[in-house]
N, C-alpha and C positions, 0 to 999 in steps of 0.2 A: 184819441185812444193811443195806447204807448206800442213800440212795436221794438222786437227785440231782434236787430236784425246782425245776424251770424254771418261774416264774410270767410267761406273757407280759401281767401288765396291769403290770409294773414296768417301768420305764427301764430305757436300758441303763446308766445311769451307777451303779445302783443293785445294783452286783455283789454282794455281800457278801449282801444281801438277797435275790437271787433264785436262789442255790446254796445248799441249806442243805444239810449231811450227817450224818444222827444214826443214829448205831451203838446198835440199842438188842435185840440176841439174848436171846428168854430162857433163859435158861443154868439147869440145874439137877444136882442132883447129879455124875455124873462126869463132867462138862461145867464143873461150875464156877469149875476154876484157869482153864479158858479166859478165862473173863473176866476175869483181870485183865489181858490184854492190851486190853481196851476203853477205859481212860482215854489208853492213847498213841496208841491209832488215831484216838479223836478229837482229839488233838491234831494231829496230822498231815495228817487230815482239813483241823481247822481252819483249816492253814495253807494248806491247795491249794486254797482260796475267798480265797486273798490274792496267793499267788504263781503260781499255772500260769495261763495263758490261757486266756480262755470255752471255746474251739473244743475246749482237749482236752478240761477237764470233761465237757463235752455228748457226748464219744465215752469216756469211762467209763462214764458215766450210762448209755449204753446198751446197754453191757455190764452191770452189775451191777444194774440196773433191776429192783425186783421191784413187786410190785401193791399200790401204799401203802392204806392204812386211811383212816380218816375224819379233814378235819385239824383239827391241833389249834386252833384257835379260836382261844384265848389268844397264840400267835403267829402265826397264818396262816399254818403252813406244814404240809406232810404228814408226817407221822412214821410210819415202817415199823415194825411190829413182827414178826418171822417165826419160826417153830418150825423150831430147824435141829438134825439129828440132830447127835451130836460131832464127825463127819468134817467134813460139811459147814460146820459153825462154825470149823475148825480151815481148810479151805481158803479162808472167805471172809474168815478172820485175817491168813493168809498170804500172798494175795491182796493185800488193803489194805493191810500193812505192807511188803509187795514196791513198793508204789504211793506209798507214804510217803517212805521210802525212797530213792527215786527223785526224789521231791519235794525232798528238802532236800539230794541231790546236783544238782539241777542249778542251772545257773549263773544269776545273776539278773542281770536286766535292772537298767545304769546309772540314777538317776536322771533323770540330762543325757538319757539315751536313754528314755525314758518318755518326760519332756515334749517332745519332738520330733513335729513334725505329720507327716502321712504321706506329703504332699510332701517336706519336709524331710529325712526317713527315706531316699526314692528318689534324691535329689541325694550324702547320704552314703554311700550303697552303690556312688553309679557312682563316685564321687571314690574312695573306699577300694579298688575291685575293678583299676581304673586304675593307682591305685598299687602294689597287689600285685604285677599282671603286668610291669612293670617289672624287680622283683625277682623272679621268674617267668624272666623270657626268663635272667637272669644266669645262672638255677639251670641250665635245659636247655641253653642256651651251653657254661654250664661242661661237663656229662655229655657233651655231644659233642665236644667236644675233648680229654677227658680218654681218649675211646675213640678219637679218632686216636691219640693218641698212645702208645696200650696197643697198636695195630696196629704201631707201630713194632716195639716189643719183641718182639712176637708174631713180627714178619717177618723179626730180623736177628738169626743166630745169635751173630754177634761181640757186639751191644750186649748181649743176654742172658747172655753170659760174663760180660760185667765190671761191666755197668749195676745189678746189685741192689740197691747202695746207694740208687742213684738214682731206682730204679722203688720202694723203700721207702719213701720220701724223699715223690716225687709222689704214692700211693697213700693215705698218710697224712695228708696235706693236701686230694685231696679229698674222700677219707671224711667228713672233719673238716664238710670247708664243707658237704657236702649234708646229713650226720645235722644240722645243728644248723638248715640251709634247713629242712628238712621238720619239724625241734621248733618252731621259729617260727612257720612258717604252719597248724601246727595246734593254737597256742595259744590259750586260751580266757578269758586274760583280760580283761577289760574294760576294762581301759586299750591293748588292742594292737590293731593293724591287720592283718589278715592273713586267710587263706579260712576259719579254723576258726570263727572270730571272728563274720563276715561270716554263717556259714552260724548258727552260733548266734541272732543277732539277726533271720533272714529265718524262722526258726522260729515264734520271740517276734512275731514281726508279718507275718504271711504275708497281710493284707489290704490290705499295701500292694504286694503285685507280684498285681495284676488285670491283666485281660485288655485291658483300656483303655492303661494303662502301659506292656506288652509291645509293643504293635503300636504305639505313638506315631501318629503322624502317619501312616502308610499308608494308603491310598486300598482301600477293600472292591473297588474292580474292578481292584486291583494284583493278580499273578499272590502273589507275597506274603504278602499279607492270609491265602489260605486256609493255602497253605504253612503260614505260620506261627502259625495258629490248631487246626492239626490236631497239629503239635508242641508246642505246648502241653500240648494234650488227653491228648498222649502221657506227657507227666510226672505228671499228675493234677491235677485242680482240682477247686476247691470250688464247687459250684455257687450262688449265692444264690438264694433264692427268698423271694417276698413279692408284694404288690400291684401295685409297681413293678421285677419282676424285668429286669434289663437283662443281657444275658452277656456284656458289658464288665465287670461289677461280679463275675465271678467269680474267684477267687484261687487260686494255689498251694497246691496238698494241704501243709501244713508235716509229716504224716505223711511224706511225700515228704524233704523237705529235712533234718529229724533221722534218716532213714537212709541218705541219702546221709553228713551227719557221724559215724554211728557207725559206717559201711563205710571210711573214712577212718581215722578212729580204729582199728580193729579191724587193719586193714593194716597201719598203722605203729606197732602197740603196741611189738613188741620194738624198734625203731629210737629211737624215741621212747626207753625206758629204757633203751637203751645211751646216746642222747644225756644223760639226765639223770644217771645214776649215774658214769660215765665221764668225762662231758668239758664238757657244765657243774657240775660237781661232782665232788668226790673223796668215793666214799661208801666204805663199810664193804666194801659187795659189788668183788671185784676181777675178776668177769666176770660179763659178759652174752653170750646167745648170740645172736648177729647175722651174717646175712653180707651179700654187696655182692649178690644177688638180693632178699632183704630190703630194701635202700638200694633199687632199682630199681623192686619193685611200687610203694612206697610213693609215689616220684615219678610214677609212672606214673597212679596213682589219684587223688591230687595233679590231674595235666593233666586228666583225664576230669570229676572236677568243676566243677574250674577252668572248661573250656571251655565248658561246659553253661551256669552259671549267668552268666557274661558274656556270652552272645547273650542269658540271659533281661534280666539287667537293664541291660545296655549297648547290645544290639544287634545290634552285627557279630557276626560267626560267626569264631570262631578255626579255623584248621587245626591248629592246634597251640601250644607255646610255644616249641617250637627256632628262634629265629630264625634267619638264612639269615645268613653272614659275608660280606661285601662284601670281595675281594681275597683272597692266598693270604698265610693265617694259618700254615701251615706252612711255605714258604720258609726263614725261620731256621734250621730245621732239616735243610735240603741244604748248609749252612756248616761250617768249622771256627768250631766258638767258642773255642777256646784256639789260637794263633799256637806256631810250636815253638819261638821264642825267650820266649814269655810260658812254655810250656809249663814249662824250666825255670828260670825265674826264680822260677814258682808252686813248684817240684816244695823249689829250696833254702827257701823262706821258710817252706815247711809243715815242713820237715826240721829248719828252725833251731829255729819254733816248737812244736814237737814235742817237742824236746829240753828246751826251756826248763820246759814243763808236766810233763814226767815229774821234771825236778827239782826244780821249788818242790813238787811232789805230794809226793816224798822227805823233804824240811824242813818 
């Protein structure tokens, strides 16, 4: 069994050194193809003392914790050695390669974003979350107007006679704009700006949104202060504790903030693979099954985080993202847009051009 043993007389700078994980079951008889699953666990091992963050180690470790032996001297560190029936070795196999796994699927932290200080870290999150919502208001903009104007259809049996083309027409266009809104902002790459992004890197460094940070400048006798210390509490934090425990210096559960991304994720799976196989790409697959309730959670879950983690790290409180339209953005639509003298002039030039096409189509 692996054992993750934490020595507190080492620095913190001294990672590598103070995680050690040594898979060492003794396997015997019909237990023993098991082990050769042991050289890639410890590789795998190896690498989640280089790539995951202290916080989650230290909450493995105490799940898979078993009662180390005397350590070994020669390196100073504890080494497990534990008698595990075949089942048992087969699940603490399966377990750690589940955990490996997972390790070398998740996304790693930018260099450029390593070395950034933790001020520096909260300056880039409010400037990035700023500029998301921006792109944010267009998206819920767009869903509300695209539902007036499904209300028209919906209400005028004439336009519904003749309009098909037309309502094919607009439907397809803004399918298009939102599947491909919500592929974006729950992109994970590292080179892109956007809430998927955002929430990945607030994971990676959940020691930079403390409880000090949240409340800025508020005054402890502001009505406020508790308000919004008891909201916090509500999302989960990490408590610190030490000699100098302050509960300013407590942080975001990032437990918290990687389930928030993978409820995200999980909602817009099929959206997301219609966007990618479909319509940023022409793949092999010629259907995905998606409908426009699908397009809808997804934006809708979209807003729920959204909103959440910009009061944490901005401040204000959203109501929402539909911004409110100043003037009557329908009007145009009480108009004739085609004039009856344009009407036929339209009707000969499609007539002429029409003709023209069916004949070069012939030669």
């Amino acid at each position: 069994m692996p054992v993750f043993n934490s020595s507190p007389s080492r620095g913190p700078s001294d990672r590598p050194s103070r995680l050690l994980v040594v898979l060492r079951p003794e396997i015997s008889g019909e237990d023993a193809r098991e082990g050769a699953r042991a050289p890639l666990l410890e590789l795998l091992l190896w690498l989640a003392m280089r790539v995951v963050p202290q916080h989650a180690l230290h909450r493995w470790r105490d799940a898979v914790r078993t009662t180390p032996r005397k350590p070994d001297r020669s390196s100073g560190f504890s080494i497990a050695s534990a008698k595990m029936s075949p089942s048992q070795n087969r699940d603490a196999a399966s377990r750690l390669l589940s955990i490996g796994l997972a390790i070398l699927a998740a996304p790693m932290a930018s260099k450029k974003f390593k070395k950034l200080s933790d001020d520096e870290v909260w300056r880039r999150w409010n400037e990035r979350m700023k500029r998301a919502r921006q792109d944010l208001h267009h998206v819920f903009s767009t869903r509300g107007k695209f539902r007036e104007v499904t209300s028209l259809f919906e209400k005028n049996d004439e336009l519904k006679a003749c309009g098909g083309a037309v309502w094919d027409w607009l439907f397809s266009m803004y399918a298009r704009d939102l599947v491909i809104a919500i592929r974006r902002e729950l992109d994970n790459d590292t080179n892109t700006v956007c809430l998927g992004r955002l929430l990945t890197e607030m994971s990676q460094r959940p020691q930079v949104i403390t409880r000090r940070r949240y409340l800025g400048d508020i005054a402890e006798d502001d009505f406020r202060y508790q308000m919004m210390n008891h909201t916090l509490n509500g999302y989960g934090v990490v408590r610190v504790t030490g000699p100098d425990t302050d509960s300013l210096n407590d942080y975001l559960d990032p437990a918290g903030i990687a389930a928030d991304r993978q409820h995200l994720l999980k909602v817009a799976k099929p959206v997301i693979a219609w966007a990618n196989q479909l319509i940023a790409h022409r793949s092999e697959i010629e259907e995905v099954k998606v409908t426009l309730g699908d397009v809808n959670r997804s934006v809708d879950a979209i807003e729920e985080a959204f909103v959440k983690y910009f009061a944490i790290i901005c401040g204000p409180s959203l109501m929402g993202l539909e911004p409110s339209i100043i003037g009557d953005w329908m009007k145009p639509f009480t108009i004739p847009w085609i004039k009856p003298e344009a009407r036929a002039r339209s009707a000969a030039k499609t007539g002429t051009r029409f003709s023209s096409t069916r004949m070069s189509a012939r030669h």
